[in-house]
MARLUMKOL-273932 format. One record per atom (N, C-alpha, C, CB): residue number from 0; residue in three letters; atom name; x, y, z. Coordinates in steps of 0.2 Angstrom, whole numbers. Glycine has a CB too. Layout:
N
{n = NUM, res = ALA, atom = CA, u = X, v = Y, w = Z} .
...
This chain:
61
{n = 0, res = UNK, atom = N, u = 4, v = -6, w = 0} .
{n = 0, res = UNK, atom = CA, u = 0, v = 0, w = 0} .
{n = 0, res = UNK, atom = C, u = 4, v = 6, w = 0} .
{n = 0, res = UNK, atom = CB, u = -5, v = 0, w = 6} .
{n = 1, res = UNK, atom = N, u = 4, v = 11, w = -5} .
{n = 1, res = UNK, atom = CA, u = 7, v = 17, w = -5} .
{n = 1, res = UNK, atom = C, u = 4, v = 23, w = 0} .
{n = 1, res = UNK, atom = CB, u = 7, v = 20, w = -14} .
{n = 2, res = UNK, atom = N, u = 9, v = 28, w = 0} .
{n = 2, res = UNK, atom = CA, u = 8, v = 34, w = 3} .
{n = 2, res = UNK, atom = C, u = 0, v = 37, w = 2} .
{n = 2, res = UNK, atom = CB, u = 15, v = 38, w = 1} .
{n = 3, res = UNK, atom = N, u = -3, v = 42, w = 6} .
{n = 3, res = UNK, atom = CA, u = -7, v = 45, w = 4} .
{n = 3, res = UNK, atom = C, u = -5, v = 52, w = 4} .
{n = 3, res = UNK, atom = CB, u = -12, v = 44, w = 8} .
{n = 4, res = UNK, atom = N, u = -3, v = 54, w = 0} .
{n = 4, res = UNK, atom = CA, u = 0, v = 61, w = 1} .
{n = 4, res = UNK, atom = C, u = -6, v = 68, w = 2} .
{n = 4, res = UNK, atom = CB, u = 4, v = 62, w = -6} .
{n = 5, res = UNK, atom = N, u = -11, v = 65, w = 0} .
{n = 5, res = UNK, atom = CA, u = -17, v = 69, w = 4} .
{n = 5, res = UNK, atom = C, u = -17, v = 70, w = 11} .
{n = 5, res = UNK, atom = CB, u = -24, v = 66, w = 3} .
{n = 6, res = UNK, atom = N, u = -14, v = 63, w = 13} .
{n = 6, res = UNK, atom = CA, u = -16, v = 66, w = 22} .
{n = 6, res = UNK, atom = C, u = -8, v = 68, w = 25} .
{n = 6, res = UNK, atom = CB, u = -21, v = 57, w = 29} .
{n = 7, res = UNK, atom = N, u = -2, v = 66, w = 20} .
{n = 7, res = UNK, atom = CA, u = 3, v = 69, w = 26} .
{n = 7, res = UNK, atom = C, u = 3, v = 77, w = 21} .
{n = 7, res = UNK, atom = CB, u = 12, v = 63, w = 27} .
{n = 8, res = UNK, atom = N, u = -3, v = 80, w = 19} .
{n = 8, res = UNK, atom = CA, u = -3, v = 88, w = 19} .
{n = 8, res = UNK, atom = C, u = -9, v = 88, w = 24} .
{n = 8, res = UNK, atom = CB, u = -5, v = 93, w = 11} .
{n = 9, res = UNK, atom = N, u = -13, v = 84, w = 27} .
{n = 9, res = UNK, atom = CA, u = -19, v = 85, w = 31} .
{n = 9, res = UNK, atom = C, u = -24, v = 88, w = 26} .
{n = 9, res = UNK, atom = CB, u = -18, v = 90, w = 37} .
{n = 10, res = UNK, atom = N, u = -23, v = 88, w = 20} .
{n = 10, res = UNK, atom = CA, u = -29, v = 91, w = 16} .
{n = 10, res = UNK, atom = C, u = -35, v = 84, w = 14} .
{n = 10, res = UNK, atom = CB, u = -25, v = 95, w = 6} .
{n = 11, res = UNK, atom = N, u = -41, v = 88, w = 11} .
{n = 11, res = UNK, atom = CA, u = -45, v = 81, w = 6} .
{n = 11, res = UNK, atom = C, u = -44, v = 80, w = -1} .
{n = 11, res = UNK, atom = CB, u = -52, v = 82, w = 5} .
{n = 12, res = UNK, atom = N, u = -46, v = 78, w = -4} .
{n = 12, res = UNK, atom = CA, u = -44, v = 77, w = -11} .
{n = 12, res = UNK, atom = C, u = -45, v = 82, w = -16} .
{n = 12, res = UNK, atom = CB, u = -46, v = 70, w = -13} .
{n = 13, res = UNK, atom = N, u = -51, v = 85, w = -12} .
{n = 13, res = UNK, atom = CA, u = -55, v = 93, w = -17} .
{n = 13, res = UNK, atom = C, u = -51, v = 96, w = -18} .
{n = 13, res = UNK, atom = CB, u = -61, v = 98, w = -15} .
{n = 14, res = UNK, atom = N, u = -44, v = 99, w = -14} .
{n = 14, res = UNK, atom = CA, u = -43, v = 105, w = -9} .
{n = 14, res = UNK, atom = C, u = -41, v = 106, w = -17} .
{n = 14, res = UNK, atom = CB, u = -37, v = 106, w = 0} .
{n = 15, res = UNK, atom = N, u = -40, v = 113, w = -18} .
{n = 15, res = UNK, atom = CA, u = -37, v = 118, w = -23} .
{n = 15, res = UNK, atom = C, u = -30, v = 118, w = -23} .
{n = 15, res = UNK, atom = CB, u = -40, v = 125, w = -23} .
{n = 16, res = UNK, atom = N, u = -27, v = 121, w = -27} .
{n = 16, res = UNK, atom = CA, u = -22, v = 122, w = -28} .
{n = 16, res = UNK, atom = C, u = -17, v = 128, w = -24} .
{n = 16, res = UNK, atom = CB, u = -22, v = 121, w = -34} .
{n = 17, res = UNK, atom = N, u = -21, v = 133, w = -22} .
{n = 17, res = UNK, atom = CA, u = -19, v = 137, w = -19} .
{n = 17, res = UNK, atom = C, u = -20, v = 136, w = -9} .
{n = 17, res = UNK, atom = CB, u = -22, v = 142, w = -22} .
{n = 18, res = UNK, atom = N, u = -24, v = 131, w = -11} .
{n = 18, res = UNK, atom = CA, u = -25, v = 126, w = -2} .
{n = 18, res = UNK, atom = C, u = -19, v = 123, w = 0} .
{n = 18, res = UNK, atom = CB, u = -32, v = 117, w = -1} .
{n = 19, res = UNK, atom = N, u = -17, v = 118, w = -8} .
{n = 19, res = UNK, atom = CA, u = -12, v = 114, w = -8} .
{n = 19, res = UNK, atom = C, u = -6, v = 116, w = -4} .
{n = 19, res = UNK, atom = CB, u = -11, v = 112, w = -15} .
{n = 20, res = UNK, atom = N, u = -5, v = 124, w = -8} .
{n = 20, res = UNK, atom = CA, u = 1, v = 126, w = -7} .
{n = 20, res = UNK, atom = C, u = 2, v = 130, w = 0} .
{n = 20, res = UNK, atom = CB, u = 3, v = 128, w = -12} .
{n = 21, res = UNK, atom = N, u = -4, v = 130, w = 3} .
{n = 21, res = UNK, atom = CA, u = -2, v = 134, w = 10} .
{n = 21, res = UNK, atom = C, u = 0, v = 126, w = 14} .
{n = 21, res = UNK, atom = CB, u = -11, v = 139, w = 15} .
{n = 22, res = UNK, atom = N, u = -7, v = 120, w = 12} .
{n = 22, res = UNK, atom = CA, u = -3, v = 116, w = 17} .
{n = 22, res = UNK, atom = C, u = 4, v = 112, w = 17} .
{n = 22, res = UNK, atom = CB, u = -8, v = 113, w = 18} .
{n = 23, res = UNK, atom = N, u = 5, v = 114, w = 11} .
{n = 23, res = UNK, atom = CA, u = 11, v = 111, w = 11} .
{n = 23, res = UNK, atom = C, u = 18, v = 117, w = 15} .
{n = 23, res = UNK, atom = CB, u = 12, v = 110, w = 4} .
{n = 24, res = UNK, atom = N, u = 17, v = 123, w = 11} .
{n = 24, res = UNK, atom = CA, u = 23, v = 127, w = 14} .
{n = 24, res = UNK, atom = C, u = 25, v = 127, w = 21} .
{n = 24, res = UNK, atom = CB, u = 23, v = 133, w = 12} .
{n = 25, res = UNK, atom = N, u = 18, v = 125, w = 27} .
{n = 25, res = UNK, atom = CA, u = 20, v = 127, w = 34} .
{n = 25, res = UNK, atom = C, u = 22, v = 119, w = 36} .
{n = 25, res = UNK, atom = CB, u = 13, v = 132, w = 40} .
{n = 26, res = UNK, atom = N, u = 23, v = 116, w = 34} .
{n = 26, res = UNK, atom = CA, u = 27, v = 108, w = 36} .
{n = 26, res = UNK, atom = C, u = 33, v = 107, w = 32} .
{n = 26, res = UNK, atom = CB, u = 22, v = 101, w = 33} .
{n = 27, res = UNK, atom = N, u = 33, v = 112, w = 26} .
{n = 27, res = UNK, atom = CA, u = 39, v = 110, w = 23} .
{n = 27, res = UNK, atom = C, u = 44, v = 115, w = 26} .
{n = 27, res = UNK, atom = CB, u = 39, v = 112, w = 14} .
{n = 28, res = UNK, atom = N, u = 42, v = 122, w = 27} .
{n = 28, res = UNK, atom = CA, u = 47, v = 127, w = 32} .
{n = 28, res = UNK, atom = C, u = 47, v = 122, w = 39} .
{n = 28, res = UNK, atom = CB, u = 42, v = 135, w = 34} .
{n = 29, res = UNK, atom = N, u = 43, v = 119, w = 44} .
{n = 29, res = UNK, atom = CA, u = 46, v = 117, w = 47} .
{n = 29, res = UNK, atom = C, u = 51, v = 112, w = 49} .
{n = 29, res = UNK, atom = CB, u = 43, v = 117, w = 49} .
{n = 30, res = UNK, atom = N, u = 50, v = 107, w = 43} .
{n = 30, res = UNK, atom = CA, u = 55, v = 102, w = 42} .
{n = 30, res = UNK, atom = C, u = 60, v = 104, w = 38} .
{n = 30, res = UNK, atom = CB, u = 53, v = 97, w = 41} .
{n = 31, res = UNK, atom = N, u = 61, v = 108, w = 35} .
{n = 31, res = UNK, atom = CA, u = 67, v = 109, w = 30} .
{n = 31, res = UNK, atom = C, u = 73, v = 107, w = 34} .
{n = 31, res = UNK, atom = CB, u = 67, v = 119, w = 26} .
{n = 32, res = UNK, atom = N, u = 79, v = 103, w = 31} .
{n = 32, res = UNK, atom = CA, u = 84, v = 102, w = 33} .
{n = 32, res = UNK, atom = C, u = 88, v = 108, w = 37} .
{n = 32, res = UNK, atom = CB, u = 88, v = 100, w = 27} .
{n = 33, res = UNK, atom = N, u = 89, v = 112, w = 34} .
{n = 33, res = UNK, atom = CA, u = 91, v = 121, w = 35} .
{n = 33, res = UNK, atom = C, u = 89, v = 122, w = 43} .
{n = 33, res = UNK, atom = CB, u = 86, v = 128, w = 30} .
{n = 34, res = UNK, atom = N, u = 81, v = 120, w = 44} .
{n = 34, res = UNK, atom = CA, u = 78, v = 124, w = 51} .
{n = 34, res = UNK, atom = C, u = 81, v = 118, w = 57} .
{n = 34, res = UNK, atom = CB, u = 68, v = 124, w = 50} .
{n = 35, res = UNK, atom = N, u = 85, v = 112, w = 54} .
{n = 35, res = UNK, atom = CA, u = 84, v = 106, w = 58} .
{n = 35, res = UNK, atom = C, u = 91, v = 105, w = 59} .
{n = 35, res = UNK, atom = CB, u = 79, v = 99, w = 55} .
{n = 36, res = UNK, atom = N, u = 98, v = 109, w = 60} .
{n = 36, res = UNK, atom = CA, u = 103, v = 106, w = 58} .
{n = 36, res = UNK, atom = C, u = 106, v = 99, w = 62} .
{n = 36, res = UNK, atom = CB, u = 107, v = 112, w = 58} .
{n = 37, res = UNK, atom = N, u = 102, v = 101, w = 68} .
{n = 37, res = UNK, atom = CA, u = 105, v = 93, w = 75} .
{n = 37, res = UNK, atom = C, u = 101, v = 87, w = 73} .
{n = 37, res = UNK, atom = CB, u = 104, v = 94, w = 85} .
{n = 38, res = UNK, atom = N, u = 97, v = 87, w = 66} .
{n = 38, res = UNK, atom = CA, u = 92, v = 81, w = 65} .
{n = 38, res = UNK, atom = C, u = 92, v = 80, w = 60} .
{n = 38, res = UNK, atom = CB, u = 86, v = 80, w = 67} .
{n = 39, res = UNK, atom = N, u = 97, v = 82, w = 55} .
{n = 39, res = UNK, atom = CA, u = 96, v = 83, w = 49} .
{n = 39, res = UNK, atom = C, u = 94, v = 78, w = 43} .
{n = 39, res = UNK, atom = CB, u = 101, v = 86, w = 47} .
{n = 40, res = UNK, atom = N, u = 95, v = 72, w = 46} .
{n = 40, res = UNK, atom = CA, u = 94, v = 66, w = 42} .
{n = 40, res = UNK, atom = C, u = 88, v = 65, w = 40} .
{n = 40, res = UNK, atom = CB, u = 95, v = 60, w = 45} .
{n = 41, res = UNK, atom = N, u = 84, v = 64, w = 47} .
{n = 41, res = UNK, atom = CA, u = 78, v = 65, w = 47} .
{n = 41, res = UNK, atom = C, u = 72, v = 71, w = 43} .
{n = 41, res = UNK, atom = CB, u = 78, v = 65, w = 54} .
{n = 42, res = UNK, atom = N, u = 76, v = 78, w = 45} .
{n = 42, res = UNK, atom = CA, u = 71, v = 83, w = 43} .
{n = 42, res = UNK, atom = C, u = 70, v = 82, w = 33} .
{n = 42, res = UNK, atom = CB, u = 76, v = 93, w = 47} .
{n = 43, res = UNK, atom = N, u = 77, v = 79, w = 33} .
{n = 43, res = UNK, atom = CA, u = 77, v = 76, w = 26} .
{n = 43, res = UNK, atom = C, u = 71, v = 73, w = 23} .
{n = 43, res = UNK, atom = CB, u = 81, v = 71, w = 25} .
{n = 44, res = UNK, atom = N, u = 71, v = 67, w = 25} .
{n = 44, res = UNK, atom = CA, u = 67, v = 61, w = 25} .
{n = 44, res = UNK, atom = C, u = 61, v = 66, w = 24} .
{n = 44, res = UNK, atom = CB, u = 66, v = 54, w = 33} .
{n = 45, res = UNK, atom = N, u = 59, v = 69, w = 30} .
{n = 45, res = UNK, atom = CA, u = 51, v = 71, w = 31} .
{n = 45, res = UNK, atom = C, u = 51, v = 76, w = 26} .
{n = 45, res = UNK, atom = CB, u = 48, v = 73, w = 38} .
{n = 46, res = UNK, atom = N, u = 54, v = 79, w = 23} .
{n = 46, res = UNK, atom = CA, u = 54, v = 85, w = 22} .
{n = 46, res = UNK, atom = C, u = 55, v = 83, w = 13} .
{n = 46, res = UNK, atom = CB, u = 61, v = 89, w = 27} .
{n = 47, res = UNK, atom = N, u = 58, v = 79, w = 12} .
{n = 47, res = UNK, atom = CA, u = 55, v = 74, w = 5} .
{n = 47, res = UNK, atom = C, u = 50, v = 71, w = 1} .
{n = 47, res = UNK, atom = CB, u = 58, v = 70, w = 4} .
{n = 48, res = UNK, atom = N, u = 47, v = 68, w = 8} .
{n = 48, res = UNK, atom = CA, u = 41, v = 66, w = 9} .
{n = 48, res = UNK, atom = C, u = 35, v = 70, w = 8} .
{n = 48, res = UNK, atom = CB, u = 41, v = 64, w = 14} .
{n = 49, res = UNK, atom = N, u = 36, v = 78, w = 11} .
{n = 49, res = UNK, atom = CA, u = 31, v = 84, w = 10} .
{n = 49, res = UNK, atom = C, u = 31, v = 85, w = 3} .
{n = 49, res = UNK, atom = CB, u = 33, v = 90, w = 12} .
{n = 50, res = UNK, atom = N, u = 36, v = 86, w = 0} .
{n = 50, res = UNK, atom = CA, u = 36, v = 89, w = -7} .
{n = 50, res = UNK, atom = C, u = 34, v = 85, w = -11} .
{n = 50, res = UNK, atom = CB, u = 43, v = 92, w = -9} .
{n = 51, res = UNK, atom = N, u = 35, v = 78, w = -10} .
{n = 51, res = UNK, atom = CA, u = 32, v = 74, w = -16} .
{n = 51, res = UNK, atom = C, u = 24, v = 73, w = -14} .
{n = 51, res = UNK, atom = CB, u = 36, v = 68, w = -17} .
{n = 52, res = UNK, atom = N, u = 24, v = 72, w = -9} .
{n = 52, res = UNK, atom = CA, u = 18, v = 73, w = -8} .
{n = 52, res = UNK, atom = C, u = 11, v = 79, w = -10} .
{n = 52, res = UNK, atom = CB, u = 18, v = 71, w = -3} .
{n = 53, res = UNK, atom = N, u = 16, v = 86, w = -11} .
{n = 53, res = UNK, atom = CA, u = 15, v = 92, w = -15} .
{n = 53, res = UNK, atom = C, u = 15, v = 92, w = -21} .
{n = 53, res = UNK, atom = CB, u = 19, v = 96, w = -14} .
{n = 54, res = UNK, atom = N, u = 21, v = 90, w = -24} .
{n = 54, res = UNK, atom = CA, u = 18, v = 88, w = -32} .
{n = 54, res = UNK, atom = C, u = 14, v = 82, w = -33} .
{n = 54, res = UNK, atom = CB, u = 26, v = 86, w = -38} .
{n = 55, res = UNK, atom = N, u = 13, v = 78, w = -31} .
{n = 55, res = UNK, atom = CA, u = 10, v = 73, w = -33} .
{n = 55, res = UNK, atom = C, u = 1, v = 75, w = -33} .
{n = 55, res = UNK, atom = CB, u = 14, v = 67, w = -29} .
{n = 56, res = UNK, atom = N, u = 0, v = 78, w = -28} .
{n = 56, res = UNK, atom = CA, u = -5, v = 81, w = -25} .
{n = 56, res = UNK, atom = C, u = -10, v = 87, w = -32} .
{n = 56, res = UNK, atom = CB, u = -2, v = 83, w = -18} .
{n = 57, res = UNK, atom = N, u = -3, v = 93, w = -34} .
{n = 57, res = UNK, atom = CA, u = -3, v = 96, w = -40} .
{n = 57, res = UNK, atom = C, u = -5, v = 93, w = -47} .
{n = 57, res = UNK, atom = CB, u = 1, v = 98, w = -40} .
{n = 58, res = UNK, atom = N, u = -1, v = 87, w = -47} .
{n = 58, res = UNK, atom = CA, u = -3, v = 86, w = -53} .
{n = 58, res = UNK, atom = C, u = -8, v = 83, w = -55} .
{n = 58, res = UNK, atom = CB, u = 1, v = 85, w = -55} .
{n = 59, res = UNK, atom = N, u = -12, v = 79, w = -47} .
{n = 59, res = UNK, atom = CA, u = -16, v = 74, w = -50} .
{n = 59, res = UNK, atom = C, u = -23, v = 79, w = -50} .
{n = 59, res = UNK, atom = CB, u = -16, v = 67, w = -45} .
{n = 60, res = UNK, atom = N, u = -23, v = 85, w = -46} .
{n = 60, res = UNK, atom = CA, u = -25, v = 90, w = -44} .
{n = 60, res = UNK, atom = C, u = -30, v = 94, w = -51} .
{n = 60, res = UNK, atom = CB, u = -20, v = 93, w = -41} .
């Protein structure tokens, strides 16, 4: 079973594309590598995970 990239933005599947991108930017700012430098591995991981789950979201959008 794959990712749901709907729920790790917390959006529904309707949301617009201007929804998309508020909910993505306040999780991507928080986890960005840059904001996390003593966890960086991690803020990676999750922070890779946002964004594709941002485009993926966009385009099916």
């Amino acid at each position: 079973m794959g990712v749901d990239y709907y729920k790790v933005l917390q959006v529904d599947r309707s949301t617009k594309d201007d929804d998309l991108k508020k909910a993505y930017r306040k999780p991507a700012m928080k986890r960005h590598p840059d904001k996390n430098p003593n966890n960086k591995k991690d803020a990676e991981a999750k922070f890779k995970t946002i964004s594709e789950a941002y485009d993926v979201c966009v385009l099916v959008g």
